[in-house]
Backbone as ProteinMPNN parsed JSONL, in Angstrom:
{"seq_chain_A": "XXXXXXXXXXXXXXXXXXXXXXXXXXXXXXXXXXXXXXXXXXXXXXXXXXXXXXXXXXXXXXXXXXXXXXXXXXXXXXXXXXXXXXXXXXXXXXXXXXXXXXXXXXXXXXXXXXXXXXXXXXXXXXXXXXXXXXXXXXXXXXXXXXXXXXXXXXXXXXXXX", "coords_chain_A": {"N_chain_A": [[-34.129, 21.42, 26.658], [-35.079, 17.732, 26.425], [-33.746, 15.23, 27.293], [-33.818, 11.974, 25.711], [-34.983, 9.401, 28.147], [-33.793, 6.633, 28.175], [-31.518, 7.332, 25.962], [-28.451, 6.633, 24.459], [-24.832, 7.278, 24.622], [-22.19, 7.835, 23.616], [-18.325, 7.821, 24.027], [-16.25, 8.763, 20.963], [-13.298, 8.82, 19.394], [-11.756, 10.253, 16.147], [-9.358, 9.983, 13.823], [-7.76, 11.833, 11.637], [-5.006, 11.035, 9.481], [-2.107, 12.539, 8.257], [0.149, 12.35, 5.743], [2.928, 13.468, 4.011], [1.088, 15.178, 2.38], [-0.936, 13.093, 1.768], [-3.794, 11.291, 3.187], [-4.192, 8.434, 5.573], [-6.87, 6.214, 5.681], [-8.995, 3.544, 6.21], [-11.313, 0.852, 4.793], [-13.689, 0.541, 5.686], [-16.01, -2.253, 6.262], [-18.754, -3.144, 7.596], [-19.827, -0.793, 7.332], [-19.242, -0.285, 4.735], [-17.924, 1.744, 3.986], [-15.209, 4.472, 3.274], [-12.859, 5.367, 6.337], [-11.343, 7.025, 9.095], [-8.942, 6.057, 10.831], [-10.122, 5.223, 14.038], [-12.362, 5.185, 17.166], [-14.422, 3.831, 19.835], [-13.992, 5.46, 23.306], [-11.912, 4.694, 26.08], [-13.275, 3.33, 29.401], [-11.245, 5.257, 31.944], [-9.733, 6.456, 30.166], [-7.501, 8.691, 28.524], [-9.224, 10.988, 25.747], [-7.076, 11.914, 24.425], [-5.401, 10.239, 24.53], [-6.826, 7.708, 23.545], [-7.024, 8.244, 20.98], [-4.689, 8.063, 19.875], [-3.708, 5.339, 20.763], [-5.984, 4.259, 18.902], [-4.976, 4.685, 16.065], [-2.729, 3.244, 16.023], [-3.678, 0.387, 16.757], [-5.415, 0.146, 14.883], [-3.714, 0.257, 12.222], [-1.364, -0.158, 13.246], [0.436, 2.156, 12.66], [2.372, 4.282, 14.079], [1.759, 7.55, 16.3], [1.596, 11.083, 16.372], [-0.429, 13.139, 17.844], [-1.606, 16.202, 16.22], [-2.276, 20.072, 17.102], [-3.907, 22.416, 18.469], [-1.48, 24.892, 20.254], [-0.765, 24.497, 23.318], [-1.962, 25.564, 26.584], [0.489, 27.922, 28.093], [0.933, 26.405, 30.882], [2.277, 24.963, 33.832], [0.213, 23.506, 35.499], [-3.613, 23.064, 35.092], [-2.596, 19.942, 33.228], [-2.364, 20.167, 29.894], [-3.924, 19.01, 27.104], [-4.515, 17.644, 23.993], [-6.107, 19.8, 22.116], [-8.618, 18.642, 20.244], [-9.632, 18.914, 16.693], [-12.269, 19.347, 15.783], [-15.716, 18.701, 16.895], [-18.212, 15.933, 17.451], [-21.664, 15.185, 16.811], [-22.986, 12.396, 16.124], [-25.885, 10.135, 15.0], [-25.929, 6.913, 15.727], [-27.868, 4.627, 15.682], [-31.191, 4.452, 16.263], [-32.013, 6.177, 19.128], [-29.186, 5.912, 19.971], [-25.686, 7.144, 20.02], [-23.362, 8.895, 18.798], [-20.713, 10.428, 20.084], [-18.527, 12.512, 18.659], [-14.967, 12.616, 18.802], [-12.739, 14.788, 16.798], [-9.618, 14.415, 15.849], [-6.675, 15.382, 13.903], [-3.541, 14.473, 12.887], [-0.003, 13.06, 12.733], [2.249, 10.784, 11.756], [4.723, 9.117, 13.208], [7.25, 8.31, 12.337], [8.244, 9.637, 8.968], [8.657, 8.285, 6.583], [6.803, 5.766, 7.145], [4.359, 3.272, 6.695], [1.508, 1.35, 6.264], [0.274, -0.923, 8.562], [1.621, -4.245, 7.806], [-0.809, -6.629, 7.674], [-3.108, -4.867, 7.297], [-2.522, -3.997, 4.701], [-2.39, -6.651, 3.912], [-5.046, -7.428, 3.233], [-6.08, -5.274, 2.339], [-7.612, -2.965, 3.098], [-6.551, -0.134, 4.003], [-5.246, 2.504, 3.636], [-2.909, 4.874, 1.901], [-3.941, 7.896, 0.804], [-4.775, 10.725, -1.466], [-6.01, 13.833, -1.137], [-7.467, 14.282, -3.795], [-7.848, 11.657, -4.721], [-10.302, 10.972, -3.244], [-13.05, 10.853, -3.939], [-13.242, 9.322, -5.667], [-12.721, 7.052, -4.897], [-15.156, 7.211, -3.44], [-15.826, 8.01, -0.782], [-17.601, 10.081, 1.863], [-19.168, 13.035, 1.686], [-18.822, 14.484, 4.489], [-16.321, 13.062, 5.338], [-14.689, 13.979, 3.077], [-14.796, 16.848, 3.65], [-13.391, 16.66, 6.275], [-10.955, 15.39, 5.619], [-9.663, 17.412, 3.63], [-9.307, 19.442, 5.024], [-7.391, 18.519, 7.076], [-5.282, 17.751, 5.445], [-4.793, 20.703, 4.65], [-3.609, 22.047, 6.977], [-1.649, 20.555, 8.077], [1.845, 20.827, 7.551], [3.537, 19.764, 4.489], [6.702, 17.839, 4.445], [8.681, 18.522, 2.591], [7.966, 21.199, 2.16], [8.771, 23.238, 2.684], [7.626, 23.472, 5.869], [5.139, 24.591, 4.584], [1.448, 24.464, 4.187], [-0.179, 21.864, 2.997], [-1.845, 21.648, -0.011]], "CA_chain_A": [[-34.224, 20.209, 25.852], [-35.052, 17.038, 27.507], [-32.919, 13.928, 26.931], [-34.917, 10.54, 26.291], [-34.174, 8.3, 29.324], [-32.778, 5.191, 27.222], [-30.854, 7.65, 24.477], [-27.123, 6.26, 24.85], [-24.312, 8.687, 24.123], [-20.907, 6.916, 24.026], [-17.875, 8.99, 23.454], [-15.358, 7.919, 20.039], [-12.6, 9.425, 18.534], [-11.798, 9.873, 14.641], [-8.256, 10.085, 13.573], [-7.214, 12.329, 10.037], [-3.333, 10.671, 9.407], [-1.734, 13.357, 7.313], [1.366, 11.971, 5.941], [3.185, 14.115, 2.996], [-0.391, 15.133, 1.343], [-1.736, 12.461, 1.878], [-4.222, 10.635, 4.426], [-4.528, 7.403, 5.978], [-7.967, 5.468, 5.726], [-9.587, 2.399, 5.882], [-12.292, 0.585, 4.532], [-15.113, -0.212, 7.122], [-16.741, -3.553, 5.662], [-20.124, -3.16, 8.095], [-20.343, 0.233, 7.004], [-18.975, -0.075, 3.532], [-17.071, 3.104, 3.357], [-13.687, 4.715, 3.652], [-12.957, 6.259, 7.356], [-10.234, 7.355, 9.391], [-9.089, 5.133, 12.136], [-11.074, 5.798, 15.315], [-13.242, 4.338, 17.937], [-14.62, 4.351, 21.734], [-12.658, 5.988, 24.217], [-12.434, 2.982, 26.888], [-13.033, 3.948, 30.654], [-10.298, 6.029, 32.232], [-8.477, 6.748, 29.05], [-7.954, 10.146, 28.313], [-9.28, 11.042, 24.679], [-6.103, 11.837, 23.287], [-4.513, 8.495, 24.682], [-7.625, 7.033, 22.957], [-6.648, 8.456, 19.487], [-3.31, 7.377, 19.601], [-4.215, 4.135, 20.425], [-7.091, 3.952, 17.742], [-4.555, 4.23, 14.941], [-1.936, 1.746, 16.344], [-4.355, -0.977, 16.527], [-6.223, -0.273, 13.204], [-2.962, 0.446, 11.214], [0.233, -0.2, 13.214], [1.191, 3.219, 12.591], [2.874, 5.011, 15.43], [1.242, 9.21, 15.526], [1.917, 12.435, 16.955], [-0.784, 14.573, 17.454], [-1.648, 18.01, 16.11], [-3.27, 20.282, 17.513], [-3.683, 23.87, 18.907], [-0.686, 25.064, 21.454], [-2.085, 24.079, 24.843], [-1.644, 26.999, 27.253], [1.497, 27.264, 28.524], [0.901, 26.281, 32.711], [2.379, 24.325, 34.345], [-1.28, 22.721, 35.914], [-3.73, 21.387, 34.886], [-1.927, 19.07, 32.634], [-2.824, 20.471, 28.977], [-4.312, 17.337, 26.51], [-4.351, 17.977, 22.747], [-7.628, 19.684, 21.317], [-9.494, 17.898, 19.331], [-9.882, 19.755, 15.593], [-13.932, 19.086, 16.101], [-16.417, 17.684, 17.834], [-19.229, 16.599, 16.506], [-22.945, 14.367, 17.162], [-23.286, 10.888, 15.249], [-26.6, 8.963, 14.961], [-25.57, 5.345, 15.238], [-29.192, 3.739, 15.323], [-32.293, 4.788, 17.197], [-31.256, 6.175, 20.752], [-27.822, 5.242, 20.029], [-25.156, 8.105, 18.969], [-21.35, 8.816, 18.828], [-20.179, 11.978, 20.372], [-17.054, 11.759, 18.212], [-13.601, 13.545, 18.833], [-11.962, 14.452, 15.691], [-8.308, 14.845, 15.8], [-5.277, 15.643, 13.237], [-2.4, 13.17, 13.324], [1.126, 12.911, 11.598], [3.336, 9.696, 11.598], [6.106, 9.597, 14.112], [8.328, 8.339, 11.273], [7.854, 9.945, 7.643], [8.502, 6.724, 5.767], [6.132, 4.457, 7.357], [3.641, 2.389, 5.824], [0.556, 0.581, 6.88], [1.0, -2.505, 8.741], [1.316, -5.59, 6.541], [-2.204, -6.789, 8.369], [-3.938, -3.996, 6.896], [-2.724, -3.654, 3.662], [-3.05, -7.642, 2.795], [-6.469, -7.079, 3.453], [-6.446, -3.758, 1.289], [-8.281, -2.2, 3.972], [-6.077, 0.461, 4.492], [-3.901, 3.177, 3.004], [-2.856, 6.185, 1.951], [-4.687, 8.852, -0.151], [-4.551, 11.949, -1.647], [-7.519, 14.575, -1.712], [-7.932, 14.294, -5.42], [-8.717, 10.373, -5.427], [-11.275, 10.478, -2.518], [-14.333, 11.158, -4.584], [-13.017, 7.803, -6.597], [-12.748, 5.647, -3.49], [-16.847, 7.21, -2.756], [-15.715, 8.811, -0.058], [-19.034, 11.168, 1.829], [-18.851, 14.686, 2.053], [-17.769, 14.576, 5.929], [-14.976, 12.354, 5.094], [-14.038, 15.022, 1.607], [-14.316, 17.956, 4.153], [-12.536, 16.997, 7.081], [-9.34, 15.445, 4.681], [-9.228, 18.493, 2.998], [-9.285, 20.485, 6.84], [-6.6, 17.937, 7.796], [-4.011, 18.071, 4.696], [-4.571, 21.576, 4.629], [-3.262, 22.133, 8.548], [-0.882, 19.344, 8.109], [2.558, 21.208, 6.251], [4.288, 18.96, 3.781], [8.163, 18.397, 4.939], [9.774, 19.402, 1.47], [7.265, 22.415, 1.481], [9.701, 24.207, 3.818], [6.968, 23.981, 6.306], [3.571, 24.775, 4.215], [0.299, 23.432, 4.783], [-0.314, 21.325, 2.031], [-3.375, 22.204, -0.557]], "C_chain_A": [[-34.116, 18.997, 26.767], [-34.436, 16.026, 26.728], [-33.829, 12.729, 26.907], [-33.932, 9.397, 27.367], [-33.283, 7.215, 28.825], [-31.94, 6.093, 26.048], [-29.2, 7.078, 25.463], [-26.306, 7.001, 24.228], [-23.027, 8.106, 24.657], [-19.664, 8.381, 23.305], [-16.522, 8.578, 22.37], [-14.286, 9.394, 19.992], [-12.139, 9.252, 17.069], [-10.199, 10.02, 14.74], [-7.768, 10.313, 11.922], [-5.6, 11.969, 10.371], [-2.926, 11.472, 8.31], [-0.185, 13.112, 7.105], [2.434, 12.785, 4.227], [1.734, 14.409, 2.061], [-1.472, 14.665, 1.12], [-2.349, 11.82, 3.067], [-4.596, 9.283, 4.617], [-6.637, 6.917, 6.258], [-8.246, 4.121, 5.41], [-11.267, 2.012, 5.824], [-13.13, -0.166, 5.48], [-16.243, -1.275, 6.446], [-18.416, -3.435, 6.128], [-20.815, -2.102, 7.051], [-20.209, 0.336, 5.061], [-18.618, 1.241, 2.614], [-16.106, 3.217, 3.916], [-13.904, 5.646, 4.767], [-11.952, 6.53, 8.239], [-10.172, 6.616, 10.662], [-9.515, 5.216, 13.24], [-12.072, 4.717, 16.404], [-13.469, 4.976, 19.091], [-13.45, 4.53, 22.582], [-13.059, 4.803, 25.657], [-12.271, 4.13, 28.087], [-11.572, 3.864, 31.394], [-9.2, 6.446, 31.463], [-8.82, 8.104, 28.716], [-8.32, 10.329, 26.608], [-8.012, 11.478, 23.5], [-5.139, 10.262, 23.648], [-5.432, 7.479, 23.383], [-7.013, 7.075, 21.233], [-5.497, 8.136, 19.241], [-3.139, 5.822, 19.422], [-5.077, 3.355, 19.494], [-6.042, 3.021, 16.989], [-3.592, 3.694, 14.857], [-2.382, 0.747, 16.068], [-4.907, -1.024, 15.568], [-5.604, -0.385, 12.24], [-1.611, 0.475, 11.781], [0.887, 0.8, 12.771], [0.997, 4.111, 13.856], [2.211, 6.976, 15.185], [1.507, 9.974, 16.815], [0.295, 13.349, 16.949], [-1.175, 15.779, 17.421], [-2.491, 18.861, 16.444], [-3.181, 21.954, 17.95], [-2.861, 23.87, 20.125], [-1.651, 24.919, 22.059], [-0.994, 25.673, 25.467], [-0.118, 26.745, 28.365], [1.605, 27.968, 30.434], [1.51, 25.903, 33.179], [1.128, 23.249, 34.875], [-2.596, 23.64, 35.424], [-3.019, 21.085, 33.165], [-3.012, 19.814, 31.03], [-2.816, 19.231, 27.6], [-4.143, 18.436, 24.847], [-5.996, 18.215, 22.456], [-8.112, 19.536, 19.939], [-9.66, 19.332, 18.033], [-11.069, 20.076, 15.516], [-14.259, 18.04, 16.581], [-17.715, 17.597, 16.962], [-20.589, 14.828, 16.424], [-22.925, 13.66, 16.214], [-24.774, 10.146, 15.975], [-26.233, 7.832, 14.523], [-27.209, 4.438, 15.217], [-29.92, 4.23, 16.316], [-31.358, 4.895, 18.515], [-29.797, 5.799, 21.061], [-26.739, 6.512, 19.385], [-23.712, 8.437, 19.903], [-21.433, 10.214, 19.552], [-18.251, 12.283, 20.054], [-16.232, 13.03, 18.248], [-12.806, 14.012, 17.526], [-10.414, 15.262, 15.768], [-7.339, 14.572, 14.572], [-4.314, 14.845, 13.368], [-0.948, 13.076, 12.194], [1.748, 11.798, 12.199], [4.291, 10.033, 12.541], [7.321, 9.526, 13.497], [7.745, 8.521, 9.465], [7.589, 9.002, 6.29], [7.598, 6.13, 6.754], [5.206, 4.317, 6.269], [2.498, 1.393, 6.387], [0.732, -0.165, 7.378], [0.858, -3.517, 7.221], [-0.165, -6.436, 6.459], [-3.053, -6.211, 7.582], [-4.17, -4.083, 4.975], [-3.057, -5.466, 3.039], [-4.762, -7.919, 2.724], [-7.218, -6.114, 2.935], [-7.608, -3.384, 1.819], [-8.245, -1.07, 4.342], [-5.326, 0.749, 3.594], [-3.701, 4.387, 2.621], [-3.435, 6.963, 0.537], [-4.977, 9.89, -0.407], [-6.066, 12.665, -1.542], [-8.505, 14.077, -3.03], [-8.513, 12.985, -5.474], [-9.946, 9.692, -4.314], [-12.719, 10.341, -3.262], [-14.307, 9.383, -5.343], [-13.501, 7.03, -5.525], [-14.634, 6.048, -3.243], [-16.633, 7.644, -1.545], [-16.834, 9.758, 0.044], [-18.046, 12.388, 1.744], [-18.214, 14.877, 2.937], [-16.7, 14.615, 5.479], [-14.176, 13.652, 4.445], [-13.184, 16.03, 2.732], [-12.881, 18.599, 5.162], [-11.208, 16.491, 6.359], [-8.917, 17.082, 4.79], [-8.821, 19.773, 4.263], [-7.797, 20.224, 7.177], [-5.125, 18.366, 7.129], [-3.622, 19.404, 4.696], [-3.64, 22.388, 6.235], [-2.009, 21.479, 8.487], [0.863, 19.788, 7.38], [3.545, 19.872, 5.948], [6.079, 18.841, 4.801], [9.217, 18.93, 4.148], [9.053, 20.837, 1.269], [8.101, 22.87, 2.29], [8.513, 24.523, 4.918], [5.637, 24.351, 6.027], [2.872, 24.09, 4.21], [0.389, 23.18, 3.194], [-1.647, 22.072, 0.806], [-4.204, 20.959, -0.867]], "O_chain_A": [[-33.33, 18.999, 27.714], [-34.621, 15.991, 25.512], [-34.528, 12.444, 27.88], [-32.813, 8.886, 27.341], [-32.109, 7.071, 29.166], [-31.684, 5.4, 25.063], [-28.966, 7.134, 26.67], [-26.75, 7.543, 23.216], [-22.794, 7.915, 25.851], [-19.883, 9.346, 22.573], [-15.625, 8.004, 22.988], [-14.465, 10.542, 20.4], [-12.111, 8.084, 16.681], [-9.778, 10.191, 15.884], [-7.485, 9.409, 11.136], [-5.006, 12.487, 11.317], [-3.417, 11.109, 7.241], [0.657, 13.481, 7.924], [2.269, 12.018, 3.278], [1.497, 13.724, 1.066], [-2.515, 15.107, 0.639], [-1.609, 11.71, 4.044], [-5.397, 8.857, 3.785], [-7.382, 7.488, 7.054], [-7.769, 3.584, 4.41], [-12.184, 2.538, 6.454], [-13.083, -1.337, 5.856], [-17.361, -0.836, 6.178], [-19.293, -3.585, 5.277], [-21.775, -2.252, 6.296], [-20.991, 0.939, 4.325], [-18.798, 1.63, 1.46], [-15.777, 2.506, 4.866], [-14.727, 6.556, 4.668], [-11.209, 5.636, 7.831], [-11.116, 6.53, 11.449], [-8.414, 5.485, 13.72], [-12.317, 3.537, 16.15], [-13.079, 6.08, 19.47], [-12.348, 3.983, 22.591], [-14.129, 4.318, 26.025], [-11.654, 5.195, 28.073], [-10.879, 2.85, 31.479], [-8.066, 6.725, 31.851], [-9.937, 8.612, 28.625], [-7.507, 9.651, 25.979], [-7.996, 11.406, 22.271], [-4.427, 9.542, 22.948], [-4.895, 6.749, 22.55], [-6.679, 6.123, 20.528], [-5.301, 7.866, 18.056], [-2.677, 5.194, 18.469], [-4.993, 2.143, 19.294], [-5.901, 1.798, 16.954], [-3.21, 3.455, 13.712], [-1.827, 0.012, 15.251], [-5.084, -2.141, 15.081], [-6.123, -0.896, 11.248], [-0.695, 0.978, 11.13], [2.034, 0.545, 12.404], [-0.012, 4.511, 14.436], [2.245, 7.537, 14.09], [1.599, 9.553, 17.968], [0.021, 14.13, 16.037], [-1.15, 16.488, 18.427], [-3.65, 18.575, 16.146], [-2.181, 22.58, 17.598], [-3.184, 23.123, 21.049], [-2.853, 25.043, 21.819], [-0.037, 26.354, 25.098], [0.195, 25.802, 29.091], [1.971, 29.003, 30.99], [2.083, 26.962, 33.431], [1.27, 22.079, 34.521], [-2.508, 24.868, 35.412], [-2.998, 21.87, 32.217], [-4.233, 19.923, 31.134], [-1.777, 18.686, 27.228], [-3.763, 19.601, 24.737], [-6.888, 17.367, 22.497], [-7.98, 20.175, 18.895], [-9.777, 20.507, 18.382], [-11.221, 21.238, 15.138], [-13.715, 16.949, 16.753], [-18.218, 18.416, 16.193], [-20.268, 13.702, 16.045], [-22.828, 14.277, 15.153], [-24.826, 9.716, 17.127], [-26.142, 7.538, 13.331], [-27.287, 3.486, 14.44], [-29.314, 4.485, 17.357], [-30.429, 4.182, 18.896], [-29.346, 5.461, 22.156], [-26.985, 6.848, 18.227], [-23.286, 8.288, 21.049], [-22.407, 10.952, 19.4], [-17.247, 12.276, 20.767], [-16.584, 14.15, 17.88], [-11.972, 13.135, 17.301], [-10.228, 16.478, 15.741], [-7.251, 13.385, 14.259], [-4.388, 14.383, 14.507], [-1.06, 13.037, 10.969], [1.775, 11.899, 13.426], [4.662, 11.199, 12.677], [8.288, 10.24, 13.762], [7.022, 7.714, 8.88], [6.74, 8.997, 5.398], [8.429, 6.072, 7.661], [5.178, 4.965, 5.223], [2.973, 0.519, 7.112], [1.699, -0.717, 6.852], [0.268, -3.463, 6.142], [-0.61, -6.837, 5.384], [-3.879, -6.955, 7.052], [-5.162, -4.17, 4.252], [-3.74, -5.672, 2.035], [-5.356, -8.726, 2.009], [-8.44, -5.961, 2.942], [-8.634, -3.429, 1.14], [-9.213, -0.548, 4.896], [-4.755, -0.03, 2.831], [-4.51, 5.169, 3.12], [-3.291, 6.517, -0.601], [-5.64, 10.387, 0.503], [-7.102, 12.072, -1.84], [-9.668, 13.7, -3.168], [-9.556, 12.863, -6.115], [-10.413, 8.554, -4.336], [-13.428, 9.427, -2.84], [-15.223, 8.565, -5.433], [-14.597, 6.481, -5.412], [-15.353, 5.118, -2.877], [-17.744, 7.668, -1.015], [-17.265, 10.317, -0.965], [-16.833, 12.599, 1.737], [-17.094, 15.363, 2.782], [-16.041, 15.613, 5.189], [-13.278, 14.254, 5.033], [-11.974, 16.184, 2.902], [-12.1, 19.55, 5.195], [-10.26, 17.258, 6.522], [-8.224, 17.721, 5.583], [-8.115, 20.773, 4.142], [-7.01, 21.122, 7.478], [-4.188, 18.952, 7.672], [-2.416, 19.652, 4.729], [-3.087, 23.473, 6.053], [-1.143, 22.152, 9.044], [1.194, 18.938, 6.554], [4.125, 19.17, 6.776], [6.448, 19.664, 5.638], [10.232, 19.522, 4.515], [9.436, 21.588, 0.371], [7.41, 22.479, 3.231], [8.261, 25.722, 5.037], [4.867, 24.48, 6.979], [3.214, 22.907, 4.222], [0.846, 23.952, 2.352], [-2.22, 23.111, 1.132], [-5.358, 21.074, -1.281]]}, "name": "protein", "num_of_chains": 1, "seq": "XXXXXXXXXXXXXXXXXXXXXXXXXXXXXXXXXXXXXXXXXXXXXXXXXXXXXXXXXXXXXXXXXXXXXXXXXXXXXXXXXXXXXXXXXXXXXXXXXXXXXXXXXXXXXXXXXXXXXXXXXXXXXXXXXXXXXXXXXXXXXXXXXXXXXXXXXXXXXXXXX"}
């Protein structure tokens, strides 16, 4: 398969916030849908630094995250893998190669920044009322991937449903 010379191929990360059941999203004004905090990974940042950083700056919430045990080495340094990966057309010759990672709160009570929410841009949401919000399919699937992975803290431990 040959690559077109001008195709551009930038590399993002997504960020599912799974916080008792529910997940963190905000509303993307350009795009005019609900999406999980994310963006370009800036040069020399490692992609899980990137995702941490995403959902600081889009929502002032501090995250942990989740991911499959890394192998236990000592070297090389084991990063958090990504839940999926997965090809975005952003406009002619233009496309995401986006990271998608899992994420829990560092503290159980938090709460959006104040930024976010007076702007009702941002917040938290259960499975059940994504279809309301218009939420795509993606979005539906990977929630439902995320909460499910994600266990509650009164479930003694169980992944959520």
């Amino acid at each position: 398969m040959t690559v077109a010379p001008d195709l551009v191929r930038e590399f993002t990360v997504a960020v599912f916030v799974v916080n008792r059941g529910q997940v963190l999203l905000l509303f993307h004004p350009k795009l005019g849908m609900w999406l999980p905090p994310g963006g370009h990974i800036e040069s020399g940042e490692l992609p899980d630094e990137a995702a941490v950083r995403e959902v600081l700056e889009e929502t002032g919430v501090p995250v942990r995250l989740v991911g499959e045990p890394p192998l236990e080495v000592e070297y090389p340094r084991q990063l958090v893998r990504p839940a999926g990966v997965q090809l975005e057309d952003i406009a002619p010759g233009h496309q995401h190669i986006d990271l998608v990672y899992f994420a829990e709160p560092l503290d159980e009570d938090c709460a959006v920044s104040e930024e976010c929410v007076r702007r009702d841009r941002a917040g938290w949401y259960s499975p059940s009322e994504l279809e309301a919000l218009g939420a795509n399919e993606e979005i539906r699937a990977w929630v439902a991937r995320a909460v499910g992975r994600i266990p509650r803290p009164h479930d003694g431990g169980q992944a959520s449903e």
